[in-house]
C-alpha positions in Angstrom: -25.8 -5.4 25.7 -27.3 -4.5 22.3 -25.1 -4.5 19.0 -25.3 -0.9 18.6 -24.5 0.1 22.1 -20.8 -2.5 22.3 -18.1 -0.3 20.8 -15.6 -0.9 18.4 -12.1 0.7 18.8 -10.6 2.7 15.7 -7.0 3.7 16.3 -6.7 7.7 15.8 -5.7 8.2 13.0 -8.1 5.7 10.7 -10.5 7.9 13.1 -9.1 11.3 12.2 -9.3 10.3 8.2 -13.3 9.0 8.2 -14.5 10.4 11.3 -18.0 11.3 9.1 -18.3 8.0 8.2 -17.5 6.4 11.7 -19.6 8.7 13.9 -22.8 8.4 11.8 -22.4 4.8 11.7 -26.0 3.2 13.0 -24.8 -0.3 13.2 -21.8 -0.1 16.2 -20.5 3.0 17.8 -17.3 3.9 17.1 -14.7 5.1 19.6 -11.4 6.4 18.6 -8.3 4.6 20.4 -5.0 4.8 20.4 -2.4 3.1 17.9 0.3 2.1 20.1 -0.4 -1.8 20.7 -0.1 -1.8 24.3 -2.7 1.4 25.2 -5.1 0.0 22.4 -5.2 -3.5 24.3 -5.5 -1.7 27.6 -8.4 0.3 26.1 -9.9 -2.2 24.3 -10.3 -4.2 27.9 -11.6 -1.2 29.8 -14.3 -0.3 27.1 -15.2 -4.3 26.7 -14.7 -3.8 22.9 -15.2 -7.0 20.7 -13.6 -5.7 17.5 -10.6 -3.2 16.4 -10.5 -1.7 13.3 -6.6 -0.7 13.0 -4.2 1.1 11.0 -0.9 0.0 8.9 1.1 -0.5 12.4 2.1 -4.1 13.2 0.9 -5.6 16.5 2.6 -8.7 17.6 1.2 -9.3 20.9 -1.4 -7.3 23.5 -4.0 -7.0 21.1 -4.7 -10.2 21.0 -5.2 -11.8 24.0 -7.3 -8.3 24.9 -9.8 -9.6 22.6 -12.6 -11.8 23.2 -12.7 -15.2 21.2 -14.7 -14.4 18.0 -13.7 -10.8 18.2 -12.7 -9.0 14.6 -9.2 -7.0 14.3 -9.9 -5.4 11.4 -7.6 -3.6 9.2 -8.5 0.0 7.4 -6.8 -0.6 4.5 -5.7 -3.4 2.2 -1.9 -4.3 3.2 -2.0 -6.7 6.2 1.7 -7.5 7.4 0.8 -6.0 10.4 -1.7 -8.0 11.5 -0.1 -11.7 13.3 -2.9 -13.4 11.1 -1.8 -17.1 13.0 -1.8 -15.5 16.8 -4.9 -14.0 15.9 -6.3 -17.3 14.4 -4.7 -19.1 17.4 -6.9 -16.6 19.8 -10.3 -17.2 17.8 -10.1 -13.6 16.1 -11.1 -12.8 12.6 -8.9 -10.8 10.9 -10.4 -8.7 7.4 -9.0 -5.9 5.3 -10.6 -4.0 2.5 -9.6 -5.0 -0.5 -10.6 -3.1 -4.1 -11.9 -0.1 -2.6 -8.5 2.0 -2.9 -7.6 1.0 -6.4 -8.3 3.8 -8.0 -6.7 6.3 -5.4 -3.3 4.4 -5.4 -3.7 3.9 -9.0 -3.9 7.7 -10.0 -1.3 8.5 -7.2 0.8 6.2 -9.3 0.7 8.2 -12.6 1.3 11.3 -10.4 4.6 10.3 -9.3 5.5 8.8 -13.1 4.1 12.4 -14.5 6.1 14.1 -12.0 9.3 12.0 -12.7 9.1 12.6 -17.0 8.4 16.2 -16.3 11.3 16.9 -13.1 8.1 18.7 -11.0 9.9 18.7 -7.9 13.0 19.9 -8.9 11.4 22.8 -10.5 9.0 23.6 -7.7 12.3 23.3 -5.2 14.1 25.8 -7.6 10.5 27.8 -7.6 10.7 28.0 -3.8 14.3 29.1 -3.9 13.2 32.3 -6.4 15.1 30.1 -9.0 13.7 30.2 -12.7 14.9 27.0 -14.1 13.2 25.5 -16.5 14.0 21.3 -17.2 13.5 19.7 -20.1 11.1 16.4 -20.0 9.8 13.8 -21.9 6.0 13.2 -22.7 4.6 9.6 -21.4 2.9 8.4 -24.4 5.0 5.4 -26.4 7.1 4.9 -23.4 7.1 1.8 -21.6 5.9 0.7 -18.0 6.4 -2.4 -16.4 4.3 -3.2 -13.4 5.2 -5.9 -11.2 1.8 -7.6 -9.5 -1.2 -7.6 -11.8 -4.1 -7.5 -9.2 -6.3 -5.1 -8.8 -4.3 -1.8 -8.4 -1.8 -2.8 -11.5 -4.9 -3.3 -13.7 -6.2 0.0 -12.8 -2.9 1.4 -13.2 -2.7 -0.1 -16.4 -6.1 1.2 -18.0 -5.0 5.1 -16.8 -1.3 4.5 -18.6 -2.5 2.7 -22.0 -5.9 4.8 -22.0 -5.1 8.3 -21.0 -1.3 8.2 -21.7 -0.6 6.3 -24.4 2.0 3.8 -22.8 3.5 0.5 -23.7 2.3 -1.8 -20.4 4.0 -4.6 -19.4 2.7 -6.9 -16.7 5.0 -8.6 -14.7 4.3 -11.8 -12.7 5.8 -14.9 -11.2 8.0 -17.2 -13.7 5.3 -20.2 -14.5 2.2 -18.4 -13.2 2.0 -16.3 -16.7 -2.1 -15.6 -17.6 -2.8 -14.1 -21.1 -2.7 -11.0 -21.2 -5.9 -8.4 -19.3 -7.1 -5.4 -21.1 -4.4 -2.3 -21.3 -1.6 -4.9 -21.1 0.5 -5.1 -23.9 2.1 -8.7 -22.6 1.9 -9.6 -19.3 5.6 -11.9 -18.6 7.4 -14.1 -16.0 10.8 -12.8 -16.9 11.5 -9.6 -15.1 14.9 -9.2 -16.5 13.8 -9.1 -20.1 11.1 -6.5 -19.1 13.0 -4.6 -17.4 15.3 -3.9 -20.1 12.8 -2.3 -22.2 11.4 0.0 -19.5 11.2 3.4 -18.6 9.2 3.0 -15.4 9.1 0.1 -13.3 5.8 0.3 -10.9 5.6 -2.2 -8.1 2.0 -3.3 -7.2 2.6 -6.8 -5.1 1.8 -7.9 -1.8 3.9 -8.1 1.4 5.3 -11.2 2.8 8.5 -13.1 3.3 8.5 -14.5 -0.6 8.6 -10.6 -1.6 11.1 -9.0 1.4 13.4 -7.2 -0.2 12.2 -8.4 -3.9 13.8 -5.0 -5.8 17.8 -6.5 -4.5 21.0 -5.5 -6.1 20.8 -8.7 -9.0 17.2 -7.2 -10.0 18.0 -3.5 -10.0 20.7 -4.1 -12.2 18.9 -5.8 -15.0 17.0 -1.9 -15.5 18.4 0.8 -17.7 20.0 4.2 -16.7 16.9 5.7 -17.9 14.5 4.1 -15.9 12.8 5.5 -12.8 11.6 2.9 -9.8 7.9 3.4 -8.4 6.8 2.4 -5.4 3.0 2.6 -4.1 2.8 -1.1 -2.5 4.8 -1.8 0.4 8.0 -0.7 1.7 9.7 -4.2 2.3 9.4 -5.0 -1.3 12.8 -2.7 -1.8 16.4 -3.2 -0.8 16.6 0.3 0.4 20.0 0.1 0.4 20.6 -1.8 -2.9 18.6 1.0 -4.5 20.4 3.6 -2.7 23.6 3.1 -4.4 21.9 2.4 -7.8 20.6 5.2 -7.3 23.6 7.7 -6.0 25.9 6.0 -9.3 23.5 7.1 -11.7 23.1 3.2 -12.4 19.1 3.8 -12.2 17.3 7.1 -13.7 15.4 7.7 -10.4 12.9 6.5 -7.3 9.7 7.7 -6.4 8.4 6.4 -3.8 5.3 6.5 -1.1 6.2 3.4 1.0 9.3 2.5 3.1 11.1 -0.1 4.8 10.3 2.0 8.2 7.8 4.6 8.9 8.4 7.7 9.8 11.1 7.1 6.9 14.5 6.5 8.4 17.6 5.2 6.3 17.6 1.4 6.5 21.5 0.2 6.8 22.7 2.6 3.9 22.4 5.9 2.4 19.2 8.8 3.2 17.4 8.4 0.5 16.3 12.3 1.3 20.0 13.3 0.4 19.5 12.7 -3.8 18.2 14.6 -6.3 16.9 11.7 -8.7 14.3 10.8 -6.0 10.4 11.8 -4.7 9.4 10.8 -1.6 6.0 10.8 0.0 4.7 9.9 3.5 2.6 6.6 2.3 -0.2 9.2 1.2 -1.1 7.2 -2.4 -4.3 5.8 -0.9 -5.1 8.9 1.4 -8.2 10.7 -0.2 -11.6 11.7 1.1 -13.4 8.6 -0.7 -10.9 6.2 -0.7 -10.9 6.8 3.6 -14.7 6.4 3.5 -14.8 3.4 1.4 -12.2 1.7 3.9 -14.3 3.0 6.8 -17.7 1.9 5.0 -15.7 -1.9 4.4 -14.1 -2.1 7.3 -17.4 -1.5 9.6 -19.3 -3.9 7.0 -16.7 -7.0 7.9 -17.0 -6.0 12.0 -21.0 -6.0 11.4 -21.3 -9.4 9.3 -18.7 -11.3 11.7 -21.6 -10.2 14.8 -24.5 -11.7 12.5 -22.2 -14.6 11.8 -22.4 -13.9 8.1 -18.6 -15.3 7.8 -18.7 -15.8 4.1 -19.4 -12.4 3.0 -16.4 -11.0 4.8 -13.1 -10.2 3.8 -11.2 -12.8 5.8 -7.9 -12.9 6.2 -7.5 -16.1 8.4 -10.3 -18.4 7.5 -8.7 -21.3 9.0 -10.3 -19.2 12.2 -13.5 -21.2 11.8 -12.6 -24.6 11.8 
């Protein structure tokens, strides 16, 4: 069978969001599938695919015995919790995502939520929508300081749009003993998240998933932050106590969440309050990365790893699992 003519599966959605970029494709042919792990295995057997290029859901078991040995699940996107990197290592499957090519996407959805937060946009526009004309008072960015937790590549980028085109005070935050000096548009980068958080007015989370974050933002590290201070999240939902933060949030104990990502998605409470049912919050359906060129630059990487893992050019991919070529 020639390369071009052996599909590759893209669950409906990822589809839906780059379908320019997938149907012109000349390298594979693209065929949208369904998310749902067991229908994607099933039609990943009946079309005789060889790679998967999947969304942020998490598959745990069909998917991977429905590939064949050397076969590529590829994620569309950067966050890989979904993905059982070991079972897929354990069945021969390379696993890639795409990192750097959202950056700037989640980056500038970041200082959207912080500029809506110091400016109370959605209350207004609520009060708006109710034929209400009720002007807030707000509080201009520049001088003010944001600590973000995780200094990769989003936080950086996040960083240069704060200290460049706000005028902020940024703080990295990173792992106690793991401190680097400090990157351009970082006015210290620290390992003690207590004394930062003191000092902020925004605290932006940029750090991977995993079982060493689950849960990171708990009870003992919300309350190190001020009653001014508003919680960001663009990174992953298990990084927040969802409950923890509920209460902070309902006693006034925090200034406020805005936040893309969630514990489970659809959002659903997550053993405490609705988040939906407070004022001080913004909530968005994991949209920060979602934007015409950030999909096709995920589309573009994504079909780049599935096309280098067929010519056996393993090192220039983005591979998750490498101990899959031992």
């Amino acid at each position: 069978m020639a390369e071009r003519d052996a599909a590759v599966l893209v669950t409906e959605l990822e589809y839906r969001k780059a379908k320019a970029t997938f149907s012109a494709c000349a390298d594979v042919r693209c065929v949208p599938a369904p998310a749902d792990e067991a229908d994607l295995a099933l039609a990943i057997r009946d079309a005789g695919a060889g790679a998967v290029i999947v969304g942020p859901g998490v598959y745990t078991g069909p998917l991977y015995s429905a590939l064949p040995a050397g076969g590529v699940v590829a994620r569309f996107g950067v966050g890989h919790d979904g993905i059982d990197k070991a079972r897929a290592t354990a069945a021969g499957l390379l696993c890639t995502n795409t990192p750097g090519v959202l950056n700037r996407s989640v980056a500038e959805y970041t200082m959207l939520l912080i500029a809506a937060a110091a400016r109370a946009i959605v209350p207004m526009s609520d009060a708006m929508a109710r034929r209400i004309w009720q002007p807030m008072t707000g509080t201009e960015l520049e001088g003010k300081t944001l600590v973000i937790v995780g200094c990769g590549g989003i936080g950086r980028e996040v960083a240069r749009i704060a200290d460049a085109g706000y005028g902020m005070r940024v703080v990295g935050c990173v792992r106690p003993g793991a401190v680097p000096p400090a990157p351009p548009h970082f006015a210290s980068i620290t390992g003690d998240f207590a004394a930062a958080a003191r000092e902020a007015d925004f605290v932006s989370l940029h750090m991977s998933a995993g079982d060493d974050n689950l849960r990171w933002l708990d009870a003992r590290r919300l309350g190190c932050l001020r009653e001014r201070t508003w919680v960001i999240n663009t990174a992953r939902g298990s990084l927040v106590d969802e409950a923890a933060l509920f209460t902070a949030l309902a006693e006034r104990r925090v200034g406020g969440a805005a936040l893309d990502v969630f514990a489970r998605e659809p959002y659903e409470p997550s053993g405490g309050g609705d988040l939906r049912s407070l004022p001080n919050v913004i909530l968005s359906p994991h949209a920060a990365s979602n934007t015409s060129e950030a999909n096709r630059r995920m589309a573009e990487r994504a079909l780049r790893n599935v096309v280098f893992a067929r010519r056996g050019a393993f090192a220039e991919m983005d591979l998750l699992n490498p101990a899959v070529l031992r």
